[in-house]
PDB file of N, CA, C and O in Angstrom, chain B, residues numbered from 101:
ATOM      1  N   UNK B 101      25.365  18.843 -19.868  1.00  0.00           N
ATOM      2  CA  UNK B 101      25.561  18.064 -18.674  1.00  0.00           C
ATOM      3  C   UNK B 101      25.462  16.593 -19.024  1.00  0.00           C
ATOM      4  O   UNK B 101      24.697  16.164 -19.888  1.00  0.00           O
ATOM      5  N   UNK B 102      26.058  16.051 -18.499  1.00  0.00           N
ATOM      6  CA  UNK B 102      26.678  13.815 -18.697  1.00  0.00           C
ATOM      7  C   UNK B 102      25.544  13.816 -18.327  1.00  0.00           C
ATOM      8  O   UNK B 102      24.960  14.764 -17.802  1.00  0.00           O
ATOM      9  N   UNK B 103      25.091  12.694 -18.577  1.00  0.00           N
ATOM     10  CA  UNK B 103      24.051  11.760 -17.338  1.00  0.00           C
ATOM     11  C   UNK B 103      24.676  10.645 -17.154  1.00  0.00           C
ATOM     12  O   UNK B 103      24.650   9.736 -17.984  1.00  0.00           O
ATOM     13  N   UNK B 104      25.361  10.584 -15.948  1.00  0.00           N
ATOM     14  CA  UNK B 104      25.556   9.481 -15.503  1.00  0.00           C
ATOM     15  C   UNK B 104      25.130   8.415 -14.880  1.00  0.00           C
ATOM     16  O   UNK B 104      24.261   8.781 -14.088  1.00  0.00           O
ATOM     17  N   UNK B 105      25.380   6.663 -14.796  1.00  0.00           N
ATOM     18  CA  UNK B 105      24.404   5.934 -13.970  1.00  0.00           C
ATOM     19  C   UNK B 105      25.472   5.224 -13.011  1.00  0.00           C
ATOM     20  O   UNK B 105      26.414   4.471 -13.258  1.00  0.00           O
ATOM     21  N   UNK B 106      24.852   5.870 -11.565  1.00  0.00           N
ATOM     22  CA  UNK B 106      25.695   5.066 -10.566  1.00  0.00           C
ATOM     23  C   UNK B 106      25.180   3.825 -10.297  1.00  0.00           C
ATOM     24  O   UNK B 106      24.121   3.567 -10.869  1.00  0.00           O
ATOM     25  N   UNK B 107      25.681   2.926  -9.526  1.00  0.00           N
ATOM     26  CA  UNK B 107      25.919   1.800  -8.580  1.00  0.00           C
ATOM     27  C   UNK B 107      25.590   0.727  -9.617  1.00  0.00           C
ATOM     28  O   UNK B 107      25.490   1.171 -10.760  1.00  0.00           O
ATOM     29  N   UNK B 108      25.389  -0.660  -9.464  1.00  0.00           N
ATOM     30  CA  UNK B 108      25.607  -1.654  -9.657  1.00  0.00           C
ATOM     31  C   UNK B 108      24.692  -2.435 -11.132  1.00  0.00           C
ATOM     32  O   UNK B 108      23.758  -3.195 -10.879  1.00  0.00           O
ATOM     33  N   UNK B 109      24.983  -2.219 -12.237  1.00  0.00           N
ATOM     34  CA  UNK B 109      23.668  -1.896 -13.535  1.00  0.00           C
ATOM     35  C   UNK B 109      23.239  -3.647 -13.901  1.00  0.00           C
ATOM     36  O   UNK B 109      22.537  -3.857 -14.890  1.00  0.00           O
ATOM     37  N   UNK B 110      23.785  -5.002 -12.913  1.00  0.00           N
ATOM     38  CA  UNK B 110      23.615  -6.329 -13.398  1.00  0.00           C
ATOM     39  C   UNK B 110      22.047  -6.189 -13.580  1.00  0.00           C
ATOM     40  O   UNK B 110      21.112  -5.389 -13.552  1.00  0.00           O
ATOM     41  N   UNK B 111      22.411  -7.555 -13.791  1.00  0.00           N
ATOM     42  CA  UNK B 111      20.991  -8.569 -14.182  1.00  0.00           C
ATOM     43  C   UNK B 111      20.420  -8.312 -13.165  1.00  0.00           C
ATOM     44  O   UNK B 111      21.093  -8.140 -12.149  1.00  0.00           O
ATOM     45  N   UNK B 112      18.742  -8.189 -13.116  1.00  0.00           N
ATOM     46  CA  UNK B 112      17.444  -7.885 -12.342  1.00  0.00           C
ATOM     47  C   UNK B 112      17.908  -9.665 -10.705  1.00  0.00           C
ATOM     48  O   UNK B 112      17.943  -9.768  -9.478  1.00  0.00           O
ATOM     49  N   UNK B 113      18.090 -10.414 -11.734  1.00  0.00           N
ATOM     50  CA  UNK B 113      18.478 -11.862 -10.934  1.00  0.00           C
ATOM     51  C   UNK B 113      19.763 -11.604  -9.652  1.00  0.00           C
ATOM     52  O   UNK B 113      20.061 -12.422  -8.781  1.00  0.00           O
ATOM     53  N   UNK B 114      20.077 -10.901  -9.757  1.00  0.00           N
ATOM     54  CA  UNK B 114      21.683 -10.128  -9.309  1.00  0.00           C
ATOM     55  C   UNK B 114      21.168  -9.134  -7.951  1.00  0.00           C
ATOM     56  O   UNK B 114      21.909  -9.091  -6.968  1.00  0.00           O
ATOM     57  N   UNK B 115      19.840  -8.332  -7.957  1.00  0.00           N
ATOM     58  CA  UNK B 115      19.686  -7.554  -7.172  1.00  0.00           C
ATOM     59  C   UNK B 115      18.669  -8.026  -6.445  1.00  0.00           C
ATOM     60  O   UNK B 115      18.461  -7.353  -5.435  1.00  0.00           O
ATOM     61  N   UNK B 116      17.884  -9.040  -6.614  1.00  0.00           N
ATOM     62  CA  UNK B 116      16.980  -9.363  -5.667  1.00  0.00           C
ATOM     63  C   UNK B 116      17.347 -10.029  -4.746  1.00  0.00           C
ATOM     64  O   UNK B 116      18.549 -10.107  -4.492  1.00  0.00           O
ATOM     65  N   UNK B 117      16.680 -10.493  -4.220  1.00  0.00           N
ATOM     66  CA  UNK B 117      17.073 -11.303  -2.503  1.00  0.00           C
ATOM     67  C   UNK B 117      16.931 -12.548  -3.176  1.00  0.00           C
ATOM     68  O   UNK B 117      16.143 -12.646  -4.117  1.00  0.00           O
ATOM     69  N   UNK B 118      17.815 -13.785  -2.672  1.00  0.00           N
ATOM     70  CA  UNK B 118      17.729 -15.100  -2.872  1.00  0.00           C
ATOM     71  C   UNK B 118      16.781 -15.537  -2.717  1.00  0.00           C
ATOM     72  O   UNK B 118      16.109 -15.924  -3.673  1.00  0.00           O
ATOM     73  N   UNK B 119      16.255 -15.669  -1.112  1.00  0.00           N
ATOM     74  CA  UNK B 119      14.751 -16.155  -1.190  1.00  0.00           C
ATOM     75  C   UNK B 119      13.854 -15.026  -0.223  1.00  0.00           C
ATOM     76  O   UNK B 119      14.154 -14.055   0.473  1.00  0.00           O
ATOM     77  N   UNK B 120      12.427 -15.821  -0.643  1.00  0.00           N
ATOM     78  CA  UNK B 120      11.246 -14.821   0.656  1.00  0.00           C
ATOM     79  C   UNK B 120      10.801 -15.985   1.324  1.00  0.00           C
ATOM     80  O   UNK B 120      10.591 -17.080   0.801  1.00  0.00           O
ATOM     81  N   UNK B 121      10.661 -15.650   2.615  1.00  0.00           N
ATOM     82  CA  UNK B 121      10.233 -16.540   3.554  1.00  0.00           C
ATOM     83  C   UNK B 121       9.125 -16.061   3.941  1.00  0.00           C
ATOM     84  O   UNK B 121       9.346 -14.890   4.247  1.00  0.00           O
ATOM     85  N   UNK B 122       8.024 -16.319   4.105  1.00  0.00           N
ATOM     86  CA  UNK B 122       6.347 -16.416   4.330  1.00  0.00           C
ATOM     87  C   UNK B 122       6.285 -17.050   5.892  1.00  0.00           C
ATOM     88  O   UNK B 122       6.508 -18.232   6.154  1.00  0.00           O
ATOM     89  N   UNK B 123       5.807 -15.631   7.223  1.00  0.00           N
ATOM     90  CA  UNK B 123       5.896 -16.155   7.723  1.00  0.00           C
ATOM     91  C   UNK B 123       4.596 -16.289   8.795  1.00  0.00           C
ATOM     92  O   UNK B 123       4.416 -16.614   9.969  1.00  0.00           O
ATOM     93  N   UNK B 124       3.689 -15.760   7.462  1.00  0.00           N
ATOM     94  CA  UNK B 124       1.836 -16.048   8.256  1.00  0.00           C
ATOM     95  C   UNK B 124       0.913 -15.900   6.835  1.00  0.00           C
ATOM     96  O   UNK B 124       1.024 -15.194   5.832  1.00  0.00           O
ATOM     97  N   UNK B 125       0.004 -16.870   7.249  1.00  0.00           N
ATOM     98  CA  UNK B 125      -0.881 -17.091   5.958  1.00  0.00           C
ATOM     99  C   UNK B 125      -2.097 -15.847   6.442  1.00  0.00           C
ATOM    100  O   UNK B 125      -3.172 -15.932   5.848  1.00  0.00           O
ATOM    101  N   UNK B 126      -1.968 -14.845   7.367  1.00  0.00           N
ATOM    102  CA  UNK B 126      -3.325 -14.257   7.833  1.00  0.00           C
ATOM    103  C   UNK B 126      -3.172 -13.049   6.690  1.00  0.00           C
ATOM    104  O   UNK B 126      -2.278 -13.004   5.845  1.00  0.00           O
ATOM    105  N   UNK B 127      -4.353 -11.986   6.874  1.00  0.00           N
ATOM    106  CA  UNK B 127      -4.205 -11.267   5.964  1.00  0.00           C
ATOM    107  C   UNK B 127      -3.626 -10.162   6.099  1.00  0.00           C
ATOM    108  O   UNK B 127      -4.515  -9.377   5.768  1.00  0.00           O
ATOM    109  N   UNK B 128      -2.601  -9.464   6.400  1.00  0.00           N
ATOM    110  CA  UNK B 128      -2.517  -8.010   6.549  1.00  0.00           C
ATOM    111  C   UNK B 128      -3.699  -7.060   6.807  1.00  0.00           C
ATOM    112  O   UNK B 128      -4.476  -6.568   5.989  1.00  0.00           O
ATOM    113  N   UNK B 129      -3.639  -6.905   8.306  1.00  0.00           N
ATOM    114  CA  UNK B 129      -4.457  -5.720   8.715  1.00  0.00           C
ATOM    115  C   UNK B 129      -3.750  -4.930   9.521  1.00  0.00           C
ATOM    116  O   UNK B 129      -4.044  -4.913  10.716  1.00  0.00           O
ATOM    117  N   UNK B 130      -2.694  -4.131   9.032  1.00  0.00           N
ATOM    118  CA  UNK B 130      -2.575  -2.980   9.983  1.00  0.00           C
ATOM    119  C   UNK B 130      -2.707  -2.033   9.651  1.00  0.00           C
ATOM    120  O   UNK B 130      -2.131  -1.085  10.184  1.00  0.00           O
ATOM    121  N   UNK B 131      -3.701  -1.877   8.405  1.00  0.00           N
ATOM    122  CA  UNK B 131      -3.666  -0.548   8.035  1.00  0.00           C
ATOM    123  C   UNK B 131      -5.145  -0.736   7.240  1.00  0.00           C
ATOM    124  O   UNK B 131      -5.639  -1.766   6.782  1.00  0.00           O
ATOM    125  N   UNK B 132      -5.743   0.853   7.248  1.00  0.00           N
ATOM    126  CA  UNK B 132      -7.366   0.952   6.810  1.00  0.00           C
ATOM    127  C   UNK B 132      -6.876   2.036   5.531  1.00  0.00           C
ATOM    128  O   UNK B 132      -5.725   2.459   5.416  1.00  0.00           O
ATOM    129  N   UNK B 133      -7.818   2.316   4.773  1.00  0.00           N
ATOM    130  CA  UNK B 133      -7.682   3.128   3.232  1.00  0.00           C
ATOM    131  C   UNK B 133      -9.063   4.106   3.052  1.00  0.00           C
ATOM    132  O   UNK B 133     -10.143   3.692   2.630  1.00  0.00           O
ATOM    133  N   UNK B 134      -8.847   5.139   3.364  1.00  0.00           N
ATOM    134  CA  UNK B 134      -9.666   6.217   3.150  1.00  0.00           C
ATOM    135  C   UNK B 134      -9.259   6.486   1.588  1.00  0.00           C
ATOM    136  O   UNK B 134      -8.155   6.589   1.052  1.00  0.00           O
ATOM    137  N   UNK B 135     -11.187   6.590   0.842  1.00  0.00           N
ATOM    138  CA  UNK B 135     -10.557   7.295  -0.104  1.00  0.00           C
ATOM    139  C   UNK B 135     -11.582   8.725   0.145  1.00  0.00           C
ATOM    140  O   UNK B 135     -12.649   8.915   0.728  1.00  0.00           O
ATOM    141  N   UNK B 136     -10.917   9.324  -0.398  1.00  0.00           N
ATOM    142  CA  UNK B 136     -11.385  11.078  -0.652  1.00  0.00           C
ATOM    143  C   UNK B 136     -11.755  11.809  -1.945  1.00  0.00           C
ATOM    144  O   UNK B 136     -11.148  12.106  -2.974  1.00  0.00           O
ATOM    145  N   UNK B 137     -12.677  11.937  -1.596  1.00  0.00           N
ATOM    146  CA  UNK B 137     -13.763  12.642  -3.074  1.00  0.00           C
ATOM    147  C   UNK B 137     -13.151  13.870  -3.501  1.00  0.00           C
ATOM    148  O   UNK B 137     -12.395  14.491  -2.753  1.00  0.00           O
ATOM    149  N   UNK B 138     -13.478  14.313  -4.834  1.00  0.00           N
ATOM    150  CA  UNK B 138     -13.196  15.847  -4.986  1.00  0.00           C
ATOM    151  C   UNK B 138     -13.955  16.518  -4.354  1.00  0.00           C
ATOM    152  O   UNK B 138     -13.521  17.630  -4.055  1.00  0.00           O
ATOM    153  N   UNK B 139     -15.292  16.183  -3.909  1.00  0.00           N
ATOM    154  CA  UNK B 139     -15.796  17.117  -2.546  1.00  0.00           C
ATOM    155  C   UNK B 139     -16.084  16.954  -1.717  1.00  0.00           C
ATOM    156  O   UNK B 139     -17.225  17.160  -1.306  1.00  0.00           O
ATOM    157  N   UNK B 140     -14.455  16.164  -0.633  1.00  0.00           N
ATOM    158  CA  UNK B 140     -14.592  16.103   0.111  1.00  0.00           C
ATOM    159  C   UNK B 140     -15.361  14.936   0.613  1.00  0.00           C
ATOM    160  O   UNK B 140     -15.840  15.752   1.401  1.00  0.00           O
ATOM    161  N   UNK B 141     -15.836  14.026   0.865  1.00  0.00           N
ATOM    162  CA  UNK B 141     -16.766  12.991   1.329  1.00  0.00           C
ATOM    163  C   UNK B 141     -15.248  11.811   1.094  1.00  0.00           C
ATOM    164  O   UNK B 141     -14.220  11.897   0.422  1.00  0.00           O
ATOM    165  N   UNK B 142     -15.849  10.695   2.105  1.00  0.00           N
ATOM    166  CA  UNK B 142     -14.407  10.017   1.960  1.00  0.00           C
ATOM    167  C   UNK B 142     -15.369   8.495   2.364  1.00  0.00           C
ATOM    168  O   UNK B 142     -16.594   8.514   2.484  1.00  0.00           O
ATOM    169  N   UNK B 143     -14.655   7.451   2.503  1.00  0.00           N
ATOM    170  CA  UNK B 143     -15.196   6.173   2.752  1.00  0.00           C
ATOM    171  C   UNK B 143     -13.693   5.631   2.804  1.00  0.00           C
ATOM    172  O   UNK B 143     -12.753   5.782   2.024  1.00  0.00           O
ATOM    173  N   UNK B 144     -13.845   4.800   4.262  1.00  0.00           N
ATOM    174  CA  UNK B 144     -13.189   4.074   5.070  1.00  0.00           C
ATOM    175  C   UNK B 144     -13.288   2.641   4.442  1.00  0.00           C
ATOM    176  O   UNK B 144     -14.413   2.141   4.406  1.00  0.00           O
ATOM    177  N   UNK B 145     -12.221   1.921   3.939  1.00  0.00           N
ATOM    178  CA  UNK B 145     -11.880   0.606   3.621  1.00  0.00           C
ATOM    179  C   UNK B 145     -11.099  -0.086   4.182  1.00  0.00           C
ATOM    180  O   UNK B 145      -9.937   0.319   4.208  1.00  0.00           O
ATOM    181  N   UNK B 146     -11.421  -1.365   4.832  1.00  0.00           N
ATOM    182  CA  UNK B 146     -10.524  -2.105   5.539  1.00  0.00           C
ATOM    183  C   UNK B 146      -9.823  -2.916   4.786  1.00  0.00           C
ATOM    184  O   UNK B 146      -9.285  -3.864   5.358  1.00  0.00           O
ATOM    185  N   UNK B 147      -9.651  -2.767   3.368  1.00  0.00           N
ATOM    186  CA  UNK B 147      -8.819  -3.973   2.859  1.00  0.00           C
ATOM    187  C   UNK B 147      -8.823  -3.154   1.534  1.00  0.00           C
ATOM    188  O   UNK B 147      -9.833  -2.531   1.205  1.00  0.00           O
ATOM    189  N   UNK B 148      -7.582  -3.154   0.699  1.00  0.00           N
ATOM    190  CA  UNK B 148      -6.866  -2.555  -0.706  1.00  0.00           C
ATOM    191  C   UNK B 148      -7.404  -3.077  -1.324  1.00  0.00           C
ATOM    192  O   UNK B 148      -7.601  -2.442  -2.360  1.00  0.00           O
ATOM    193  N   UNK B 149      -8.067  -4.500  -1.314  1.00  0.00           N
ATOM    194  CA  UNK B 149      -8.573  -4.846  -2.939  1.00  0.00           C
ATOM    195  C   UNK B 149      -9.777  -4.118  -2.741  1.00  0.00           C
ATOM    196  O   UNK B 149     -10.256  -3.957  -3.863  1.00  0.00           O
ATOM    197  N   UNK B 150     -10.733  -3.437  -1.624  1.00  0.00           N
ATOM    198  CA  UNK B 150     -11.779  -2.972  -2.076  1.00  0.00           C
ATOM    199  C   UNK B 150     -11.973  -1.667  -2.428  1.00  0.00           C
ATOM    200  O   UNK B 150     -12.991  -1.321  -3.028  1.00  0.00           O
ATOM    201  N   UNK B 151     -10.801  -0.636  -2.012  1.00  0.00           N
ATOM    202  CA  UNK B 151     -10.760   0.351  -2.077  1.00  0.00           C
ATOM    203  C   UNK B 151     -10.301   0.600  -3.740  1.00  0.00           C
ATOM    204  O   UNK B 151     -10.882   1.334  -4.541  1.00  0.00           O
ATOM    205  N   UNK B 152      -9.337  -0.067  -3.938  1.00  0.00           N
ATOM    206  CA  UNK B 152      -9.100  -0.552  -5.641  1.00  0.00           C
ATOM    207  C   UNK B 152      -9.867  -0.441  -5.953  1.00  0.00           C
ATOM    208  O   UNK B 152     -10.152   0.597  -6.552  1.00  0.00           O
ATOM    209  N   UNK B 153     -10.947  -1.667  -5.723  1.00  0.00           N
ATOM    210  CA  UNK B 153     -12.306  -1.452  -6.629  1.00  0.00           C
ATOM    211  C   UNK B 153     -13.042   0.010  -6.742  1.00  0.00           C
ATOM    212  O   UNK B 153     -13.454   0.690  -7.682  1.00  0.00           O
ATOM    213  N   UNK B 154     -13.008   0.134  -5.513  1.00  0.00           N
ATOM    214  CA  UNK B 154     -14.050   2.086  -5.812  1.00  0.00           C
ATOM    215  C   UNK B 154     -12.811   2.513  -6.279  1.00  0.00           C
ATOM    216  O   UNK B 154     -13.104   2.902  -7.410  1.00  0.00           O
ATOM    217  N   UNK B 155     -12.044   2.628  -6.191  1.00  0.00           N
ATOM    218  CA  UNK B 155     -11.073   3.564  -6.881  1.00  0.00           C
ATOM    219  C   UNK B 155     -11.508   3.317  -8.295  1.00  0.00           C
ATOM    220  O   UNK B 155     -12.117   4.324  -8.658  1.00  0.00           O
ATOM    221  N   UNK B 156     -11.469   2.487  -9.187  1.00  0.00           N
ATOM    222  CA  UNK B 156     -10.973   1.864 -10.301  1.00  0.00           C
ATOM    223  C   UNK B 156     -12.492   2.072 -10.983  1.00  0.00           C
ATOM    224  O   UNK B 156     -12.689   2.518 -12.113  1.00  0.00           O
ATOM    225  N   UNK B 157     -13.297   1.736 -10.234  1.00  0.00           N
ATOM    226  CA  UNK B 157     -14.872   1.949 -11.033  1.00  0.00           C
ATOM    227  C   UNK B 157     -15.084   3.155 -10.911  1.00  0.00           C
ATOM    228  O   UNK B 157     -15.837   3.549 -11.802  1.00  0.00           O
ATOM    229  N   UNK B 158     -14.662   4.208  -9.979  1.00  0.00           N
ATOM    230  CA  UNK B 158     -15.226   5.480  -9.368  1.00  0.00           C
ATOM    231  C   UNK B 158     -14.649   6.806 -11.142  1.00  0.00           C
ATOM    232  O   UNK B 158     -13.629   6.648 -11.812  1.00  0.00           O
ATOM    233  N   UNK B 159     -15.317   7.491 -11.277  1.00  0.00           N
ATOM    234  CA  UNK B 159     -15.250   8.418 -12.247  1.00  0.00           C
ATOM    235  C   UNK B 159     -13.777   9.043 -12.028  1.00  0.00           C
ATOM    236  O   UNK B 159     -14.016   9.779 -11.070  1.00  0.00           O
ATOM    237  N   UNK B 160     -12.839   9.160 -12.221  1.00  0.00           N
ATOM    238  CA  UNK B 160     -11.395  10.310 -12.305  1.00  0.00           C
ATOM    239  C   UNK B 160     -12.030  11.109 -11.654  1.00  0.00           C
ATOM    240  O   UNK B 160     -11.891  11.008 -10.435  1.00  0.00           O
ATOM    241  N   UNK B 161     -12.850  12.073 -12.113  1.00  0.00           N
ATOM    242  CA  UNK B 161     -13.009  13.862 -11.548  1.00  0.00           C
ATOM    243  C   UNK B 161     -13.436  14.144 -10.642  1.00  0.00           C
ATOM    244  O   UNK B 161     -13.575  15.315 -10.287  1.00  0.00           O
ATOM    245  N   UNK B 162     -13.973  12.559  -9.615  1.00  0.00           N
ATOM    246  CA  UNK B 162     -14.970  12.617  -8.499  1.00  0.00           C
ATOM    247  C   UNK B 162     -13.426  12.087  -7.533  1.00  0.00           C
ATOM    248  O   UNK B 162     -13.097  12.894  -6.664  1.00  0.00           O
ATOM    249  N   UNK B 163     -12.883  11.313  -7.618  1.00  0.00           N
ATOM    250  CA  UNK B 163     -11.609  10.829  -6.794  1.00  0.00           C
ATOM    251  C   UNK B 163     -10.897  11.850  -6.600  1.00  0.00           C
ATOM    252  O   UNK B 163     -10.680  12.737  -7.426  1.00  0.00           O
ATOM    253  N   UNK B 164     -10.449  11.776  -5.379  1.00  0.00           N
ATOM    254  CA  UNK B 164      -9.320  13.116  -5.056  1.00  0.00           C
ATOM    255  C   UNK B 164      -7.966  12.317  -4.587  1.00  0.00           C
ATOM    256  O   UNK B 164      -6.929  12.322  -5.251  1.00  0.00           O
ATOM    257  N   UNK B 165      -8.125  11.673  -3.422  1.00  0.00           N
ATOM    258  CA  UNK B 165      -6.556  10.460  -3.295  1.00  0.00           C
ATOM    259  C   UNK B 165      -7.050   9.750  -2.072  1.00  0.00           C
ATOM    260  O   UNK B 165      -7.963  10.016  -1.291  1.00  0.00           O
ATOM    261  N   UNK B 166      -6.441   9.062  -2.113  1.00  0.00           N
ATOM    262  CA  UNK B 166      -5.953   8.095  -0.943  1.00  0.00           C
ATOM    263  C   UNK B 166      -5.602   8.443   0.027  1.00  0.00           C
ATOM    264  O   UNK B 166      -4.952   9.488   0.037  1.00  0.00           O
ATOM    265  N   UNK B 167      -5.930   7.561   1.627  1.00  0.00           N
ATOM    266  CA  UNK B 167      -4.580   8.090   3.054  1.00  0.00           C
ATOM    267  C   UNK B 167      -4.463   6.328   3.488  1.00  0.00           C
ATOM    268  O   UNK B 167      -5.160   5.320   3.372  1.00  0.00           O
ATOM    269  N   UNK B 168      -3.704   6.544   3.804  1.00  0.00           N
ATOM    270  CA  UNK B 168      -3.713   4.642   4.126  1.00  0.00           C
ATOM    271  C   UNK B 168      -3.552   5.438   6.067  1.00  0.00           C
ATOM    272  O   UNK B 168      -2.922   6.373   6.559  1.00  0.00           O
ATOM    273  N   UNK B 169      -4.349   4.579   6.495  1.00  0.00           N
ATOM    274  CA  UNK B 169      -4.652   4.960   8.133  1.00  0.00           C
ATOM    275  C   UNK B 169      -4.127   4.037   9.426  1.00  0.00           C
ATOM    276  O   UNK B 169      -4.719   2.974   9.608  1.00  0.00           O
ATOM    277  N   UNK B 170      -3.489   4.251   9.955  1.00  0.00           N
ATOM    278  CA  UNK B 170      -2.990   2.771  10.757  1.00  0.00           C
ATOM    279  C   UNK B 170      -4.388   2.672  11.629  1.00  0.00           C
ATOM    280  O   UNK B 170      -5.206   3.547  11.915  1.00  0.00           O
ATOM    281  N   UNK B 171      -4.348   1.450  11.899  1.00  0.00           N
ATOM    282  CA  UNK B 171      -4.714   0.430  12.803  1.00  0.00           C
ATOM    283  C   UNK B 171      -4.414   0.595  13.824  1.00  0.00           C
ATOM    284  O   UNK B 171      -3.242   0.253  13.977  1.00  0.00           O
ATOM    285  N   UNK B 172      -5.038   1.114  15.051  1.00  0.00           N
ATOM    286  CA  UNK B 172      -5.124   0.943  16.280  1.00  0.00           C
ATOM    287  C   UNK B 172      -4.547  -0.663  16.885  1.00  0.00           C
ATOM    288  O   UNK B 172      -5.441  -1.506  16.957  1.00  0.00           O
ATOM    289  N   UNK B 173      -3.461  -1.014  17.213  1.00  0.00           N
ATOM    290  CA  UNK B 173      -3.344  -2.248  17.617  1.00  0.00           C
ATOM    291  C   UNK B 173      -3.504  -2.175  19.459  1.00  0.00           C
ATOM    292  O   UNK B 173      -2.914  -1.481  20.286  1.00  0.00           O
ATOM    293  N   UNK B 174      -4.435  -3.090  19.581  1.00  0.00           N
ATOM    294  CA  UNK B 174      -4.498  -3.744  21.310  1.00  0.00           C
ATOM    295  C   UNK B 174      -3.252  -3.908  21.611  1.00  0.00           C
ATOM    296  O   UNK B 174      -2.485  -4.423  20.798  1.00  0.00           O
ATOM    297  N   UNK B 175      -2.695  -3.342  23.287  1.00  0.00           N
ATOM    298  CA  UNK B 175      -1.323  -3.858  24.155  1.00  0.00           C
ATOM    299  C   UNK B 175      -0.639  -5.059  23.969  1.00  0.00           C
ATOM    300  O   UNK B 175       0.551  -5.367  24.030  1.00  0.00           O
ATOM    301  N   UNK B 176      -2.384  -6.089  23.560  1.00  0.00           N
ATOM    302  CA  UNK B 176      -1.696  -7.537  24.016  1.00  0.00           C
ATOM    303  C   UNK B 176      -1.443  -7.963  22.761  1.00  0.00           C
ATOM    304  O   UNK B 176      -1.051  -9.130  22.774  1.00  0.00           O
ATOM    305  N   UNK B 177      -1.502  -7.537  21.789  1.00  0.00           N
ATOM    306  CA  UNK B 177      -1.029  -8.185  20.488  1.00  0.00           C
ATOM    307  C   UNK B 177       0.157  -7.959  20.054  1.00  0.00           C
ATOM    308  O   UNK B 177       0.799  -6.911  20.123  1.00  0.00           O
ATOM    309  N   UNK B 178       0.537  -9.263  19.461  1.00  0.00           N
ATOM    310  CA  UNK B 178       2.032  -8.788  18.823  1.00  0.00           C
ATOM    311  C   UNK B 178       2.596  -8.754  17.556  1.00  0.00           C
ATOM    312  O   UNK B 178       1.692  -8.853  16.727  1.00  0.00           O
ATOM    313  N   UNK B 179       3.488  -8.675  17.132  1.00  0.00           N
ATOM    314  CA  UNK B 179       3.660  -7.940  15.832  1.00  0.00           C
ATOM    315  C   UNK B 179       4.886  -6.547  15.812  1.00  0.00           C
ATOM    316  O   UNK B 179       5.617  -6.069  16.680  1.00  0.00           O
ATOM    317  N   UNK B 180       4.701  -6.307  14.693  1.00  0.00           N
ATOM    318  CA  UNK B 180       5.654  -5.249  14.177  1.00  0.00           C
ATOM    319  C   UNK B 180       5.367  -3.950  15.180  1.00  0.00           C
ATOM    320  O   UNK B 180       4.184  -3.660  15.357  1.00  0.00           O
ATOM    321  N   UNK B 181       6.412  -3.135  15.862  1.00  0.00           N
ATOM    322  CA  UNK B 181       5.238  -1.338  16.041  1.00  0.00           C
ATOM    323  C   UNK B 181       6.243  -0.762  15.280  1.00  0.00           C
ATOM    324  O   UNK B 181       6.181   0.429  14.975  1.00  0.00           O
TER     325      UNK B 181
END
């Protein structure tokens, strides 16, 4: 069997977007990070760099995975749904 490669193979410069527009300096909170033990026991993180951290210090055989959890957002706020 070929292996073929479809669609468009340019330069990395070729497929990205021209520019990114930044359009709030706040931090991303719409989402919380459970992590989950191999037995079961879990801990709720409100922010990825900390859950990283227990992830990253935490032993392999004791980590089981991740759930990323939405955020309850209030009526009056606005934003993405």
């Amino acid at each position: 069997m070929e292996n073929l490669m479809v669609g468009n193979l340019e330069p990395e410069e070729n497929v990205l977007p021209e520019w990114f527009e930044q359009t709030s300096d706040k931090p991303y909170t719409r989402h919380n990070y459970k992590l989950v033990y191999a037995n079961n026991q879990s801990i709720v993180f409100e922010s990825w760099e900390e859950l990283r951290n227990e992830w990253w210090n935490a032993p392999s055989q004791f980590v089981s995975h991740v759930e990323v959890l939405d955020i309850k957002q209030s009526k009056n706020q606005k934003g993405f749904k």
